[in-house]
ZATORZA-206124 format. One record per residue (C-alpha): x, y, z; residue in three letters. Coordinates in Angstrom, 2 decimals, padded with zeros to 5 digits. Layout:
N
+---------+---------+---------+------+
!       x !       y !       z ! rest !
+---------+---------+---------+------+
!       X !       Y !       Z !  Ala !
...
+---------+---------+---------+------+
% end
This chain:
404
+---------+---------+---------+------+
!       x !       y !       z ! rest !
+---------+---------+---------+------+
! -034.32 ! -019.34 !  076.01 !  Unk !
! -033.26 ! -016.25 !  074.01 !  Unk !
! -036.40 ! -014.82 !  073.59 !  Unk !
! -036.94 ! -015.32 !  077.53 !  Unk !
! -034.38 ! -013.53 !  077.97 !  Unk !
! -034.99 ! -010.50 !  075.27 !  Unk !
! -038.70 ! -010.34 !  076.83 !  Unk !
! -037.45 ! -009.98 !  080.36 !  Unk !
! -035.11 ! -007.18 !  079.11 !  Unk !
! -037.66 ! -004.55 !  077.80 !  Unk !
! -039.79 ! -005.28 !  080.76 !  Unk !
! -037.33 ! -004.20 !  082.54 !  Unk !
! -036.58 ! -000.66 !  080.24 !  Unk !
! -040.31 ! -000.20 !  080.04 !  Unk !
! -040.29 !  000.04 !  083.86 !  Unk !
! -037.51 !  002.28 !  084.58 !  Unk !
! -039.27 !  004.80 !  081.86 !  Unk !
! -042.47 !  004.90 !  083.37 !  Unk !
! -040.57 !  005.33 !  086.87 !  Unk !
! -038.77 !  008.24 !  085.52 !  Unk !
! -041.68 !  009.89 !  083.66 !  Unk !
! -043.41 !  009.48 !  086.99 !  Unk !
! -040.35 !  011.15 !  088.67 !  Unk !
! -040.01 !  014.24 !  086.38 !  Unk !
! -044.03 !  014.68 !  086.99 !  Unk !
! -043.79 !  014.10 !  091.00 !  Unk !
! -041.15 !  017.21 !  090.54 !  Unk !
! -042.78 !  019.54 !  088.07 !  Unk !
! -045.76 !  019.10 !  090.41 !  Unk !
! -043.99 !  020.28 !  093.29 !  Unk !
! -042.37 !  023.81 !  091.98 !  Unk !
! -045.57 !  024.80 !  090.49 !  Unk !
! -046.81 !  024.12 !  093.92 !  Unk !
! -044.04 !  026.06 !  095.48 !  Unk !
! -044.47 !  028.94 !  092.78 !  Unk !
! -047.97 !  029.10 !  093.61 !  Unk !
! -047.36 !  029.62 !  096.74 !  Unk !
! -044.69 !  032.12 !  096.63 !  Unk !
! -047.32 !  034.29 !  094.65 !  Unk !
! -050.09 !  034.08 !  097.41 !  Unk !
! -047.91 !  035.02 !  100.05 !  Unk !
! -045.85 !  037.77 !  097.99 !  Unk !
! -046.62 !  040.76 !  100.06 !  Unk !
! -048.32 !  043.91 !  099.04 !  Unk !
! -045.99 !  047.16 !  097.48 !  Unk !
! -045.09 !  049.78 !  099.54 !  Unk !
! -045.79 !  053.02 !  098.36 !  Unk !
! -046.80 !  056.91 !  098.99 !  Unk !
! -049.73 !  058.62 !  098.22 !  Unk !
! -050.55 !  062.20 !  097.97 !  Unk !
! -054.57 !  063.96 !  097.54 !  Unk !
! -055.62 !  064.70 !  094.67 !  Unk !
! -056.60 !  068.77 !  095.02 !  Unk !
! -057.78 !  071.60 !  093.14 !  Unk !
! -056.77 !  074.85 !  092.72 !  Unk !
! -055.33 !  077.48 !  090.31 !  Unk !
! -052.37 !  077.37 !  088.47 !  Unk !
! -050.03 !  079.32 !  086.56 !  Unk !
! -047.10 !  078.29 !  084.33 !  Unk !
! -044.22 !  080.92 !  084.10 !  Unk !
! -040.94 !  081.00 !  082.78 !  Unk !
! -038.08 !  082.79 !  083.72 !  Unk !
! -035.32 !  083.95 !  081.17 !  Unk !
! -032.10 !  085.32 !  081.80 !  Unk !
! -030.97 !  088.15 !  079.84 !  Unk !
! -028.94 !  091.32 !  080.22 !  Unk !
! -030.16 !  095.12 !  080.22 !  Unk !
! -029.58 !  097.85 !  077.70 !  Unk !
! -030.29 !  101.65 !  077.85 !  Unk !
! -033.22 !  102.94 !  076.33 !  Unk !
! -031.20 !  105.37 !  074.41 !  Unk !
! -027.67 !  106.59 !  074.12 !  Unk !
! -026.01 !  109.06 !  072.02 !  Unk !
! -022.29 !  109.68 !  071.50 !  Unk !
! -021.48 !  113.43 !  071.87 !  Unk !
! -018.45 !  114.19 !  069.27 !  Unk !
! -017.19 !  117.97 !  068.42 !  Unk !
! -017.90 !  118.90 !  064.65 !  Unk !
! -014.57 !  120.89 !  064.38 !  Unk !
! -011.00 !  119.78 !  064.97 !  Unk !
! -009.07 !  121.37 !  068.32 !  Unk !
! -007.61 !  120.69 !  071.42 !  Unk !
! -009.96 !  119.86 !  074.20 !  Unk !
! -009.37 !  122.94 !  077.33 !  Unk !
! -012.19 !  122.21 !  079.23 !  Unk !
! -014.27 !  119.38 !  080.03 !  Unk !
! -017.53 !  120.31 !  081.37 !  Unk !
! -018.85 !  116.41 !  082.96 !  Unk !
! -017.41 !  113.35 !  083.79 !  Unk !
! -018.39 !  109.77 !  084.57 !  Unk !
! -021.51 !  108.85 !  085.90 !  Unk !
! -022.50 !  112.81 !  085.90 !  Unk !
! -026.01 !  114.04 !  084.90 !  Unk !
! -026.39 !  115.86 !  081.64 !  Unk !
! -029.47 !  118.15 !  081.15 !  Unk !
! -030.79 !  118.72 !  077.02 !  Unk !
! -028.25 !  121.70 !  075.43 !  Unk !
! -025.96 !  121.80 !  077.91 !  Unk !
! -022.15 !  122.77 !  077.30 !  Unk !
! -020.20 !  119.52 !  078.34 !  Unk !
! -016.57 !  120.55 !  076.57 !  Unk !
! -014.90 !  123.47 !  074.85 !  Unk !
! -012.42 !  123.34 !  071.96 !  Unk !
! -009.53 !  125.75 !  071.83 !  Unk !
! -011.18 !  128.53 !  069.67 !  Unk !
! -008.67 !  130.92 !  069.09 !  Unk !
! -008.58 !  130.48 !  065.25 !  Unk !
! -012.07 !  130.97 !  064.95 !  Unk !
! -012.41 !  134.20 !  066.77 !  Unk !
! -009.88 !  134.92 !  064.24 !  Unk !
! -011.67 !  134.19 !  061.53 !  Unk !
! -015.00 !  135.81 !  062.83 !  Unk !
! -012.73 !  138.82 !  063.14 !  Unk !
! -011.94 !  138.45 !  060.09 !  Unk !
! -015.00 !  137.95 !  058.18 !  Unk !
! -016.42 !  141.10 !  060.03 !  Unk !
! -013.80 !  143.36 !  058.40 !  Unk !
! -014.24 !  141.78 !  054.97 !  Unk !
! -018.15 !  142.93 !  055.50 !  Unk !
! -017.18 !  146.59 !  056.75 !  Unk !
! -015.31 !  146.48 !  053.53 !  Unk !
! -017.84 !  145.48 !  051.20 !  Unk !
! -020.50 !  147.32 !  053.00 !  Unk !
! -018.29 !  150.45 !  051.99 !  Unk !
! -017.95 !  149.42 !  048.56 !  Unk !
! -021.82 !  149.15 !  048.47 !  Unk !
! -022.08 !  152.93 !  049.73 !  Unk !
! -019.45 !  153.91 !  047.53 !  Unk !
! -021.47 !  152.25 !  044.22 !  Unk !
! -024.97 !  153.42 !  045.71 !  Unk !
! -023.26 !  157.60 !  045.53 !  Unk !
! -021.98 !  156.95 !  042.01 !  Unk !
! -025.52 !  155.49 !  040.68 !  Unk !
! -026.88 !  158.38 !  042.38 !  Unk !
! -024.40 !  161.02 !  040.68 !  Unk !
! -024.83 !  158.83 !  037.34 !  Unk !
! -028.96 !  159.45 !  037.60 !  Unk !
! -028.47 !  163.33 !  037.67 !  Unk !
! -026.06 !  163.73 !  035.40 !  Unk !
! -028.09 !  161.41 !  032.59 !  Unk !
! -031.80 !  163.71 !  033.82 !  Unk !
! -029.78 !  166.59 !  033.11 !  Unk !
! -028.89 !  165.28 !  029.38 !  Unk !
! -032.26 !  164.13 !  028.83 !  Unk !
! -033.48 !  167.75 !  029.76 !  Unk !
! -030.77 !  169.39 !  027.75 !  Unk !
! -031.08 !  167.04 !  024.70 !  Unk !
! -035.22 !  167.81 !  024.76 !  Unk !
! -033.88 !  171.64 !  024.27 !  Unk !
! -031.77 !  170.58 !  021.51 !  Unk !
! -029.01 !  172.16 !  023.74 !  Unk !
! -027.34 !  168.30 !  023.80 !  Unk !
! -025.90 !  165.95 !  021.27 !  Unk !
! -027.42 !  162.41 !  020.77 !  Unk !
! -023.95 !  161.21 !  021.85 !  Unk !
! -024.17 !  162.66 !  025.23 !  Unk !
! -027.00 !  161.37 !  026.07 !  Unk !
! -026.22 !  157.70 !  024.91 !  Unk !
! -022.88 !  158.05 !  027.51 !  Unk !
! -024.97 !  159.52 !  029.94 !  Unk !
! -027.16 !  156.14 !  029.63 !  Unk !
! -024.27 !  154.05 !  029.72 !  Unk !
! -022.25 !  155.20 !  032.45 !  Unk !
! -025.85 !  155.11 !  034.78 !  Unk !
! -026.31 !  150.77 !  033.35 !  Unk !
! -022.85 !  150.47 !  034.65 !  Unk !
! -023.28 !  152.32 !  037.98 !  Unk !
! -026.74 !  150.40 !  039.04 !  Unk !
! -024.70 !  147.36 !  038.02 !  Unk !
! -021.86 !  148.19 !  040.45 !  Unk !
! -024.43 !  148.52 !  042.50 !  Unk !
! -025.81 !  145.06 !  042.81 !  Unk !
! -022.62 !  143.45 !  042.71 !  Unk !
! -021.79 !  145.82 !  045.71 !  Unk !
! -025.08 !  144.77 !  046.99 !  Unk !
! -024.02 !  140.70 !  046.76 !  Unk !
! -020.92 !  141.22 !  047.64 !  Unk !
! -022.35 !  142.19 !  051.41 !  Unk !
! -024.24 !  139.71 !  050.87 !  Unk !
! -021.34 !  136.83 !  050.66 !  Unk !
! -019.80 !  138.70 !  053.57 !  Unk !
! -022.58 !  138.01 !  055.58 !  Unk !
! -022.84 !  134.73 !  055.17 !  Unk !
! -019.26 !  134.48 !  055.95 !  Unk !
! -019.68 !  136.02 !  059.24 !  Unk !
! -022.64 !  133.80 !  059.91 !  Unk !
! -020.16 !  130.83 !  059.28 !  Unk !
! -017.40 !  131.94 !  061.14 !  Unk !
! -019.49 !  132.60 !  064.18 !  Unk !
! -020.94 !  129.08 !  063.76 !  Unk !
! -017.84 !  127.41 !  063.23 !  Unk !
! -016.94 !  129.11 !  066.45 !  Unk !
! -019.96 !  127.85 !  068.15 !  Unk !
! -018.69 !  124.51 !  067.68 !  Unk !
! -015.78 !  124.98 !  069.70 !  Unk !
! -018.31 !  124.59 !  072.48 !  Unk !
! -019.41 !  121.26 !  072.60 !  Unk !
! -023.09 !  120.37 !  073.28 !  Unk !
! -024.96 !  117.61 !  074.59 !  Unk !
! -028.73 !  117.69 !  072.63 !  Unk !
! -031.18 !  114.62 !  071.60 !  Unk !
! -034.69 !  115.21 !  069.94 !  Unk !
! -036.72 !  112.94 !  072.48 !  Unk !
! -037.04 !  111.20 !  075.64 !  Unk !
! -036.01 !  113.11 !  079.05 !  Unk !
! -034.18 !  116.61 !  079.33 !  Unk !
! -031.50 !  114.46 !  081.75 !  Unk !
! -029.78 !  111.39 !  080.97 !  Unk !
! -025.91 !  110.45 !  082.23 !  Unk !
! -022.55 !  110.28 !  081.06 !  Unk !
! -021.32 !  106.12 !  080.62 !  Unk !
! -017.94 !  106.81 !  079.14 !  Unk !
! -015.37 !  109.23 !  078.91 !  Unk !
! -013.17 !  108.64 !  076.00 !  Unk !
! -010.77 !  111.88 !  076.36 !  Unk !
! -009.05 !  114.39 !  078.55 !  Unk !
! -008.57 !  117.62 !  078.51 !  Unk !
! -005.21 !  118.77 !  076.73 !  Unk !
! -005.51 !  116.30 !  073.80 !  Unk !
! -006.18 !  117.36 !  070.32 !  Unk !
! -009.46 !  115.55 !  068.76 !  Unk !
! -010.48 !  115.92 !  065.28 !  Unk !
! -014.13 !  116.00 !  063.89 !  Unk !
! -016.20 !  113.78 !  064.62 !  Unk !
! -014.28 !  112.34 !  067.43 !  Unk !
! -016.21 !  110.36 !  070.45 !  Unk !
! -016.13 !  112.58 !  073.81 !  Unk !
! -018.40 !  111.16 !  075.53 !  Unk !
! -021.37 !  108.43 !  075.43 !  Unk !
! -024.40 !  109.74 !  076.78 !  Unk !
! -027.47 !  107.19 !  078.43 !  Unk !
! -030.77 !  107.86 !  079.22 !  Unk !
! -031.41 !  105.00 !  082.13 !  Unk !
! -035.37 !  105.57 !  083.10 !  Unk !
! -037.03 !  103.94 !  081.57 !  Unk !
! -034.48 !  101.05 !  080.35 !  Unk !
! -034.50 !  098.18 !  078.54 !  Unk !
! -034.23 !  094.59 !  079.28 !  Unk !
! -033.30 !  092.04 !  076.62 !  Unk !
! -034.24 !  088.45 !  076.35 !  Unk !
! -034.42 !  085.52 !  074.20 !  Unk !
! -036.97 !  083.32 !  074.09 !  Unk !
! -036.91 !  079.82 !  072.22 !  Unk !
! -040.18 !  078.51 !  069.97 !  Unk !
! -041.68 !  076.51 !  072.43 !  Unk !
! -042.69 !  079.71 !  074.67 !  Unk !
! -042.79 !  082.21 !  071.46 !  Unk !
! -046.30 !  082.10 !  070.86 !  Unk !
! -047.59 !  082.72 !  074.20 !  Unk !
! -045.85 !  086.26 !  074.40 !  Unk !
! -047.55 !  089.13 !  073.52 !  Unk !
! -046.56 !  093.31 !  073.75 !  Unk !
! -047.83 !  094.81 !  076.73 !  Unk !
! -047.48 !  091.73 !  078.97 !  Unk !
! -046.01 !  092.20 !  082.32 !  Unk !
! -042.66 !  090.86 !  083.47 !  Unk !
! -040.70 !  090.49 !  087.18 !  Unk !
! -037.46 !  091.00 !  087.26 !  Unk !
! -034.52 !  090.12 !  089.31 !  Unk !
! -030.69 !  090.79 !  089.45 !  Unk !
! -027.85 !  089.97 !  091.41 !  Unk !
! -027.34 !  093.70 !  092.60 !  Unk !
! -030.72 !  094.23 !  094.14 !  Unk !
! -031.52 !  089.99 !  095.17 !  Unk !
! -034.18 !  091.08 !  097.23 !  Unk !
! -036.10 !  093.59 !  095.16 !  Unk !
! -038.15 !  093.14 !  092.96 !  Unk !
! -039.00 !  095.49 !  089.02 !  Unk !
! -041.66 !  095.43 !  086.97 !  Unk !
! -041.64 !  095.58 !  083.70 !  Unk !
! -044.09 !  094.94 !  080.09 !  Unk !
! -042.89 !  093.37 !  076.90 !  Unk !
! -042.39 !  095.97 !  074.30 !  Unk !
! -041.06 !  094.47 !  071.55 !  Unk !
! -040.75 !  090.70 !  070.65 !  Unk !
! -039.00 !  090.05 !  067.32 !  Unk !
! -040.42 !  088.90 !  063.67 !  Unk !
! -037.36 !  086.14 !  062.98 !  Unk !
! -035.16 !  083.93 !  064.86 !  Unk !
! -031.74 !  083.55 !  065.03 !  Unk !
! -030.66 !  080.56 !  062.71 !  Unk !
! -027.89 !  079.75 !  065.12 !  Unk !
! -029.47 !  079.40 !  068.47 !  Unk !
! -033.43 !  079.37 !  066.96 !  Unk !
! -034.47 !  081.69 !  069.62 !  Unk !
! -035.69 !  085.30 !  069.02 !  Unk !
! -035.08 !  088.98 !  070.70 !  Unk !
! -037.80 !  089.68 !  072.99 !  Unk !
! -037.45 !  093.32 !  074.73 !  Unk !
! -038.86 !  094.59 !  078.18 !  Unk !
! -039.83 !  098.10 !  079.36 !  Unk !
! -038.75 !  098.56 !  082.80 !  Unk !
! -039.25 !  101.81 !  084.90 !  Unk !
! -036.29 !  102.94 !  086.46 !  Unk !
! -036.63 !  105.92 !  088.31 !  Unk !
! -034.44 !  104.99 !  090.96 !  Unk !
! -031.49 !  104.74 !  088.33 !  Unk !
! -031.21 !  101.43 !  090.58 !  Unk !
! -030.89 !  099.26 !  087.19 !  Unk !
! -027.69 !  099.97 !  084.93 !  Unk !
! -027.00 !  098.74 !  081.34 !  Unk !
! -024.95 !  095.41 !  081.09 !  Unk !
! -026.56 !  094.06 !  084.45 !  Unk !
! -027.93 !  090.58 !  084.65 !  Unk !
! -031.40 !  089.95 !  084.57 !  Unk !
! -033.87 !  086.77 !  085.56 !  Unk !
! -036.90 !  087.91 !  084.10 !  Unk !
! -040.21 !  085.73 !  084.62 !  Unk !
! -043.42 !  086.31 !  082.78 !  Unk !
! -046.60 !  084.42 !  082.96 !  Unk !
! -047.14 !  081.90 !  080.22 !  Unk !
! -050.97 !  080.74 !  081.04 !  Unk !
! -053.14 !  080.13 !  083.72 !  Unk !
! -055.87 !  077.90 !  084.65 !  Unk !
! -058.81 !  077.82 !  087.25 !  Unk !
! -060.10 !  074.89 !  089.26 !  Unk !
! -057.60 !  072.52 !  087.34 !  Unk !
! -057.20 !  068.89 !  088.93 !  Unk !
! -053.84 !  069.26 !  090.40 !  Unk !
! -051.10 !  066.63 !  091.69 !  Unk !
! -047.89 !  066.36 !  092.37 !  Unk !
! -045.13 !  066.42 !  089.44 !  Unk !
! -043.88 !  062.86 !  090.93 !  Unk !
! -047.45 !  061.19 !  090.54 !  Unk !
! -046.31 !  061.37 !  086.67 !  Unk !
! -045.31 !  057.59 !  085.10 !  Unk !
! -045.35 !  056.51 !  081.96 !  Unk !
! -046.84 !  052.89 !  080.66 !  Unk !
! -046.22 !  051.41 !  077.44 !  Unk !
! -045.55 !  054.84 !  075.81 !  Unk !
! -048.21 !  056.26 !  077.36 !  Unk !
! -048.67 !  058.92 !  080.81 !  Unk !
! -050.48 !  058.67 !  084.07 !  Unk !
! -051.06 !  057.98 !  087.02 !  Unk !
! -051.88 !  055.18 !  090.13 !  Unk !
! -054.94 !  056.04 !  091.95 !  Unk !
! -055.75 !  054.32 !  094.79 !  Unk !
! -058.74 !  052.36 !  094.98 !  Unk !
! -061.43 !  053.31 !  097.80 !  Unk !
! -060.63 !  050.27 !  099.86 !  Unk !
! -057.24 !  051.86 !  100.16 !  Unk !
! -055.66 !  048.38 !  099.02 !  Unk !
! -055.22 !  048.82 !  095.11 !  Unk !
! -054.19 !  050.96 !  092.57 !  Unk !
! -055.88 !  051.38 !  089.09 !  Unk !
! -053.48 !  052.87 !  086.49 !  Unk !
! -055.19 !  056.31 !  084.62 !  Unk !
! -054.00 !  057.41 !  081.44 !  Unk !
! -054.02 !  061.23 !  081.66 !  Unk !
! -053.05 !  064.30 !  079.60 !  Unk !
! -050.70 !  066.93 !  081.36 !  Unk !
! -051.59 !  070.23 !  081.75 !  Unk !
! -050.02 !  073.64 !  083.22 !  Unk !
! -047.24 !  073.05 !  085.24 !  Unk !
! -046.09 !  075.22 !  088.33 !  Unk !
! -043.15 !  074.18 !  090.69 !  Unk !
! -044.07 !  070.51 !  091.71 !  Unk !
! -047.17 !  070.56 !  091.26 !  Unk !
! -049.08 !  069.79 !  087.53 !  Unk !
! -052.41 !  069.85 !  086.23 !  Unk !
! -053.84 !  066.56 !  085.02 !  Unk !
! -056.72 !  066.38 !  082.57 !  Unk !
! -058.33 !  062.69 !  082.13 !  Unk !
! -058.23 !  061.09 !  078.36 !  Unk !
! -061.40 !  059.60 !  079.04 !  Unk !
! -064.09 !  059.77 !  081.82 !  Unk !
! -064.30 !  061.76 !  085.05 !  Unk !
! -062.05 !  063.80 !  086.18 !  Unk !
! -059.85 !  061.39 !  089.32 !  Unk !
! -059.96 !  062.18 !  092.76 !  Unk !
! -058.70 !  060.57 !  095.58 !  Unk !
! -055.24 !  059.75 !  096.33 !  Unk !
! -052.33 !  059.22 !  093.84 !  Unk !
! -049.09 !  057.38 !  094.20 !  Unk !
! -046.27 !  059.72 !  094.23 !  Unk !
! -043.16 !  057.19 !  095.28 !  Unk !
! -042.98 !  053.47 !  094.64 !  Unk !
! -044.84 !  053.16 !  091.21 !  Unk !
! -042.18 !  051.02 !  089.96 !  Unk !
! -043.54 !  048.21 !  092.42 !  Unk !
! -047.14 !  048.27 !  091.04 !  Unk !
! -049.23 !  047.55 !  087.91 !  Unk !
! -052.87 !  047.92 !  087.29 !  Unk !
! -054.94 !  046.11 !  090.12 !  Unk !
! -051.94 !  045.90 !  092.36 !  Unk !
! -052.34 !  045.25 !  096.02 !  Unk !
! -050.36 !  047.93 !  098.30 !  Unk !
! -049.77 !  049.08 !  101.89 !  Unk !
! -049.25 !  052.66 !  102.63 !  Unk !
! -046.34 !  053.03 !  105.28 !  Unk !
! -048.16 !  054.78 !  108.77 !  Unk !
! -051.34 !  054.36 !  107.83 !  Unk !
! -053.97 !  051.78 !  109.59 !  Unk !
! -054.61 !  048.36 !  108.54 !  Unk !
! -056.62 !  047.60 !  105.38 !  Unk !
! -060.38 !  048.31 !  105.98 !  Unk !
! -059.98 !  051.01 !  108.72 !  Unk !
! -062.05 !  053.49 !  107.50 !  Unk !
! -061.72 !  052.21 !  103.59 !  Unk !
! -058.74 !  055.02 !  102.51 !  Unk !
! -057.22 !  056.40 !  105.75 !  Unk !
! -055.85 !  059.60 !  105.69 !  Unk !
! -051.83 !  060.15 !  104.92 !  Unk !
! -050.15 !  061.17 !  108.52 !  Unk !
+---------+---------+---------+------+
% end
């Protein structure tokens, strides 16, 4: 009776396992169905395309910096005075050797006053010692002659030698003494030269300008003092810095455009003159400097400066737009779309010259693409993807129809 019983009791578990097994399976059965279906009818990705085209580009860069004068020269008085006349001001043009202050000069009229008496005086001395050697030649050619007739002591004639030694030596000194008194005129005169103040550089134009002012008449400067800064402004300089990554590609002599926020619709030319050996440790960029004609004066030091220079250029490069770029497992390309105008394939690529929005692509392996790329919406694709293009005709309308 038991074992009835026991046997009718895992009949009855046996059952209800197999009917749940069965369940679980009717139900696993059922989403895969649903998932499958959900798949087939997902619809394509939307996206936008754009041709593929050829053409030329050219990268450039543009780099702001600041501009400089070409030269500049302080002009400072090499004597102490007080300033009486100022010959230019601000902004005015200053021609090579011209007179652009004058220094009280009182004293040294003075002292070239001076210095011209002390040489009447030693020019008098010198006539004075020139008549006594003359006197002292006679008188010892008269011994001689009287001591040959044995009409003159040996004595005599030794004074007569002496005294005409001493007279020729009165008469150098004399002679030196003018000399010395010379020179000091000379001096005076030029120290009294320097109470006129003059502009003068060794090279570049016979005209530059005055940029600062740093007296006014009535005040009393001392040597060396600043008076004035003095530009020359054609041709001027522009100043740059460029960082490593565009370093190499610069070279002297290669041409520049310009633009500033004075003249925003103009625009200069200019050539790279100088482009620095080192870097600066602090920002890793180095000095760069442009020659820029300026014969307009138009440009001034201290202005602001874009200045844009041609990096590298290519011919008949495969070009597409910058927002075709995506990137796939580490690596960059592109979606093209597939002749039927239905798929996209992804294409690895290498990326070239850029210019605006547009960018050269190069292909890592096989033919260069053409056709259409996707430029918005590659986000929604993968390799072999089906898509629709927005405005376009059905699938198969004339295989890849044209973007409206």
């Amino acid at each position: 009776m038991l074992k009835s019983i026991l046997k009718a009791v895992l009949t009855i578990a046996a059952l209800a396992g197999a009917g749940w097994v069965g369940l679980e399976l009717r139900d696993r059965l059922r989403e895969d169905g649903a998932e499958a279906g959900r798949t087939a009818e997902r619809p394509p990705a939307p996206v936008e395309v754009a041709e593929i085209a050829r053409g030329d580009l050219v990268q450039r860069r543009t780099i702001s910096g600041t501009l400089e004068a070409s030269s500049e020269f302080v002009v400072a008085p090499k004597t102490s005075g007080r300033v009486v006349e100022l010959g230019v001001d601000l902004s005015d043009p200053v021609r090579r050797g011209e007179v652009v202050a004058r220094l009280d000069d009182a004293e040294a009229v003075q002292a070239v006053a001076q210095a011209d008496a002390d040489l009447a005086v030693a020019r008098a001395q010198l006539a004075e010692a020139v008549g006594a050697l003359e006197i002292a030649e006679r008188t010892l050619a008269r011994v001689r002659l009287l001591r040959e007739r044995q009409m003159a002591a040996e004595i005599e004639l030794d004074a007569a030698l002496s005294d005409h030694v001493t007279r020729k030596a009165q008469v150098e000194v004399a002679r030196a003494r003018v000399t010395r008194a010379e020179a000091s005129v000379e001096a005076a005169k030029i120290r009294l030269g320097y109470s006129s103040v003059i502009a003068d550089w060794s090279d570049g134009d016979d005209e530059r300008v005055v940029a600062e002012r740093f007296v006014d008449e009535g005040e009393t400067v001392s040597a060396n003092a600043p008076l004035y800064r003095v530009v020359d402004l054609d041709p001027i300089v522009g100043v740059v810095f460029v960082p490593e990554r565009d370093y190499a590609r610069l070279h002297v002599g290669q041409p520049v455009v310009l633009t500033t926020d004075a003249y925003p619709a103009d625009r200069f030319e200019g050539t790279i003159e100088r482009i620095a050996p080192v870097f600066r440790e602090s920002t890793r960029q180095a000095r760069v400097e442009l020659r820029i004609e300026n014969g307009r004066r138009e440009l001034k030091p201290g202005m602001f400066i874009r200045a844009t220079v041609e990096l590298d250029r290519v011919e008949d490069a495969v070009v597409v737009p910058f927002a075709a770029l995506t990137e796939r497992k580490g690596a960059t390309g592109v979606f093209l779309l597939d002749a039927d105008g239905r798929h996209v394939r992804w294409r690895p690529v290498r990326v070239g010259v850029k210019e605006a929005a547009r960018v050269q692509i190069v292909p890592v392996d096989g033919e260069p693409p053409a056709g259409r790329v996707v430029v918005l919406g590659q986000h929604l694709v993968d390799d072999g993807s089906e898509v629709v293009i927005p405005g376009e005709a059905g699938p198969g309308a004339d295989g890849a129809a044209s973007v409206e």
